[in-house]
C-alpha positions in Angstrom: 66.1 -77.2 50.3 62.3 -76.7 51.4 61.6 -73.7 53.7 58.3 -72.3 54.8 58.1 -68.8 56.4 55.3 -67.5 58.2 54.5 -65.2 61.2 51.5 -62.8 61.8 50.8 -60.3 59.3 53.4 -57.0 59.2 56.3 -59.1 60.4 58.4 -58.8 57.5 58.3 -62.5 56.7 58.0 -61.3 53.2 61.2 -59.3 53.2 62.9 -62.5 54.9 61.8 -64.4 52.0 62.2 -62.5 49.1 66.0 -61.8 50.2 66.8 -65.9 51.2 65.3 -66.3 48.0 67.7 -63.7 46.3 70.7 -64.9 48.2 70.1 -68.5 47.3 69.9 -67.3 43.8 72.8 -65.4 43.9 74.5 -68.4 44.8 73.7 -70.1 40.8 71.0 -72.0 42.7 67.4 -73.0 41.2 64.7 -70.8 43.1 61.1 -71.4 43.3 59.3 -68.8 45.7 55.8 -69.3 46.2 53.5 -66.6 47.5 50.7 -68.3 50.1 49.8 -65.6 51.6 46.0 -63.5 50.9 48.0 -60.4 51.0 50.3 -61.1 48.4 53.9 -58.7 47.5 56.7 -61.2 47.8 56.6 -60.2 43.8 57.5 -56.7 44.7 60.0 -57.9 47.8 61.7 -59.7 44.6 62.1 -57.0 42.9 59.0 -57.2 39.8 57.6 -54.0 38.6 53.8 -53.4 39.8 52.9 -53.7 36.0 54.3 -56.9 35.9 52.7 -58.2 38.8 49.3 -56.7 37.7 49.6 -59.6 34.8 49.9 -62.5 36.7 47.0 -64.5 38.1 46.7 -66.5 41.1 46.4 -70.1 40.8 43.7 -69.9 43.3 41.7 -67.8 40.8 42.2 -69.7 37.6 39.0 -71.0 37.4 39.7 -72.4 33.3 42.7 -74.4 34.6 41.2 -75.7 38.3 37.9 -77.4 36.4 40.8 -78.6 33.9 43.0 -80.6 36.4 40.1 -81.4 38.7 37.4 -82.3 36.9 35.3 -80.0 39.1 32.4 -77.3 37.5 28.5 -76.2 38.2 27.7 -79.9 37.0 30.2 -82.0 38.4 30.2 -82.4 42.2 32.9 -85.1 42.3 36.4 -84.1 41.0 40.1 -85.5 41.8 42.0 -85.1 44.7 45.1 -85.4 43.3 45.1 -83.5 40.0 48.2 -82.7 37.6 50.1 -79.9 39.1 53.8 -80.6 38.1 54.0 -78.5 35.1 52.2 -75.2 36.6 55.2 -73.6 38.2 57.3 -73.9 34.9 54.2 -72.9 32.9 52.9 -69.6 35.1 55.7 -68.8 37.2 57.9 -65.8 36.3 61.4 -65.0 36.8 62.7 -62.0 38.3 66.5 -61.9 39.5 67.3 -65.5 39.1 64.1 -66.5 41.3 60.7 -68.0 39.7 57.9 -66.7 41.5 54.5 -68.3 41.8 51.9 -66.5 43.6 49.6 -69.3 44.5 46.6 -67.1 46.3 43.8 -68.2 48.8 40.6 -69.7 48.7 38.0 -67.2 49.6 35.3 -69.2 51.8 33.3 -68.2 54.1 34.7 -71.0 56.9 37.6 -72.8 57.3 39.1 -75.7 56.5 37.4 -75.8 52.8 37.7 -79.2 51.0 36.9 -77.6 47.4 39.0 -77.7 44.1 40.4 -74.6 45.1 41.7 -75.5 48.1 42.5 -79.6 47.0 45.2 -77.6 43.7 46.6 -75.6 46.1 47.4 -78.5 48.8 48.7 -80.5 45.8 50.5 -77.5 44.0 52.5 -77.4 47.5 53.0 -80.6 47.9 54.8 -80.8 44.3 56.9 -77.8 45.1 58.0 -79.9 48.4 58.4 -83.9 48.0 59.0 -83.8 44.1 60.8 -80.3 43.0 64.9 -80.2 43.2 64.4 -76.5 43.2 65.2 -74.6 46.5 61.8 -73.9 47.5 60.7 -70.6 50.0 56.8 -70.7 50.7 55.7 -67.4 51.9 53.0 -68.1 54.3 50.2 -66.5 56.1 50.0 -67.1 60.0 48.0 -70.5 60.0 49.1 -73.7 58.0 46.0 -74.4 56.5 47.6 -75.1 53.1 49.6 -78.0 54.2 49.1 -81.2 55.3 51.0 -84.3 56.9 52.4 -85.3 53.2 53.4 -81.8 52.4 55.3 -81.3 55.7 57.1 -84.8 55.8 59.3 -82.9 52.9 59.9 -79.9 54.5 63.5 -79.2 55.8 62.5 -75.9 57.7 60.0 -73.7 59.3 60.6 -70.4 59.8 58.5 -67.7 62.8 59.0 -64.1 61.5 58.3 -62.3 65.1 58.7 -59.0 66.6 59.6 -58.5 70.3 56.3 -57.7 71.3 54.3 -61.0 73.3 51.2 -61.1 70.7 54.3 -62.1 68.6 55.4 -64.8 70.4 52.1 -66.1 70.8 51.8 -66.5 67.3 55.1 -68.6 67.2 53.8 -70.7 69.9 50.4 -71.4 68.1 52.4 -72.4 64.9 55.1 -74.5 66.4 51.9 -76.3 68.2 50.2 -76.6 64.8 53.4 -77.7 63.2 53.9 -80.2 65.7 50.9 -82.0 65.1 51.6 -82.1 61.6 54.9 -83.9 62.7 57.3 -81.1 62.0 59.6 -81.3 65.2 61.8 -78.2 63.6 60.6 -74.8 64.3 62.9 -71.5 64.4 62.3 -68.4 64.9 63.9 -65.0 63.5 63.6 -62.0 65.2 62.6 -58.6 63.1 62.1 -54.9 64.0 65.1 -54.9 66.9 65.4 -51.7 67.7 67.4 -51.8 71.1 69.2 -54.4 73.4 66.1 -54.4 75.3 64.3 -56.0 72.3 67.2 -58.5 71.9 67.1 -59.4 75.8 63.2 -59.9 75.2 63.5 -62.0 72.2 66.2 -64.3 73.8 63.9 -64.7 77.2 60.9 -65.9 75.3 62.5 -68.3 72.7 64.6 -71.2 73.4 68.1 -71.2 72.7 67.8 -73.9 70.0 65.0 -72.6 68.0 66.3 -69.1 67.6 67.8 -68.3 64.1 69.1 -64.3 64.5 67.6 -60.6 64.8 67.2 -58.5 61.5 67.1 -55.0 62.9 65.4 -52.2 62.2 66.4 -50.4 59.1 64.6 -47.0 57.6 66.6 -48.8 54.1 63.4 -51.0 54.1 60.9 -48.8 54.5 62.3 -46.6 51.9 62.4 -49.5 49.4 59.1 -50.3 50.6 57.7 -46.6 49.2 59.8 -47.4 46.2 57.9 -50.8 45.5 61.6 -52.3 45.6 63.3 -55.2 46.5 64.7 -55.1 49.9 67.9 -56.7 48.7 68.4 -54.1 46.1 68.4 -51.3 49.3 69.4 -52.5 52.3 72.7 -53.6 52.8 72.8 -54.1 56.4 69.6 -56.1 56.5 70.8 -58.5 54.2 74.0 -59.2 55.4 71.9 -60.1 58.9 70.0 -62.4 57.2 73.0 -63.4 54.7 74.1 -64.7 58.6 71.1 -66.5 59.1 71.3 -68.5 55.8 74.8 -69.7 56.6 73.0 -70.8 60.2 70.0 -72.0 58.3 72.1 -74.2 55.8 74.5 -75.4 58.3 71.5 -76.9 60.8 69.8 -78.4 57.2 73.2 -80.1 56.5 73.4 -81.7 60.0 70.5 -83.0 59.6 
């Protein structure tokens, strides 16, 4: 089970993640979280302390390790392309309620599209975690897909749009579902966060096609408040997860037709 999640920032796709994550866990199930996105608190969503989290470094920014596996430094121009990366999530991830995070961290450039070593262990981390791992792998995303590519995505079994019901929203579902297409991902769905009112649910369900549309998670002050306690949403909000509790059973039985 291989499932990215992404959306635009302050969707929630973090709480989605952290509490599919615990769910699948709960279950007895091997779970590998990964944290891809720059603004990275899936650890908190899963339920680490902040001292905890303040000890663990991205592997973007482990410079000792990247020269290591790449052969890359201020001398050395050239370096591999596919460096060793299979023993990294067992070696630096860390466990927290049955689920091994590893916050993986972005490669600070000043353009796009960066072919460097940071950006080459990242996109080989990834594809690890997907084609080679038997864990049940969640990848929190940012909004673009810059860290995968066509090998990566050939392994994945799901793509996930957080949204709200609001149209800059759905935009962003549109871009990635475009982007994941040409990657040759022909599965994008969508869950709905933030519903507030029928109104939002009426919106939602005029703008996204029947088939891609996964279930709301509605608005719950349970979240915010385990947000101000630097909790896991799974340990606060009852109602939330049993929505998205739903959504897994949805999730798992679309995976299993396929």
């Amino acid at each position: 089970m291989k499932i990215a999640i992404t959306g635009k920032g302050g969707v929630g796709k973090t709480t989605l993640s952290s509490t599919l994550a615990r769910l699948y866990a709960q279950e007895g199930r091997k779970v590998l979280a990964a944290d891809a996105d720059p603004d990275a608190n899936l650890g908190l969503a899963l339920g680490f302390s902040q001292e905890e989290l303040d000890s663990i470094v991205p592997i973007s920014r482990m410079r000792a390790l990247i020269q290591e596996r790449t052969g890359a430094d201020d001398n050395n121009l050239f370096y591999r392309l596919n460096p060793k990366v299979d023993d990294i999530p067992d070696t630096y991830g860390k466990t927290k309620n049955g689920v091994k995070l590893l916050v993986l961290g972005t490669v600070e450039t000043g353009g796009g599209g960066c072919v460097c070593p940071e950006s080459v262990m990242l996109k080989q981390l990834i594809t690890n975690m997907v084609l080679y791992r038997d864990d049940v792998v969640i990848l929190d995303m940012e909004a673009g897909l810059e860290h995968l590519g066509r090998g990566t995505t050939a392994g994945m079994d799901q793509f996930i749009v957080v949204i709200e019901p609001g149209a800059r929203s759905v935009q962003t579902y549109k871009n990635i579902k475009r982007l994941a297409g040409e990657l040759g991902v022909k599965k994008v769905q969508v869950v709905a966060n933030k519903i507030t009112c029928k109104e939002d649910e009426d919106f939602v369900l005029s703008k996204i096609p029947s088939e891609d549309f996964l279930g709301f998670i509605h608005h719950d002050e349970d979240i915010i408040k385990a947000d101000r306690a630097g909790g896991s949403p799974f340990d606060y909000c009852q109602s939330a997860v049993e929505e998205i509790r739903q959504i897994k059973e949805k999730l798992d039985a679309g995976i299993a037709e396929k």
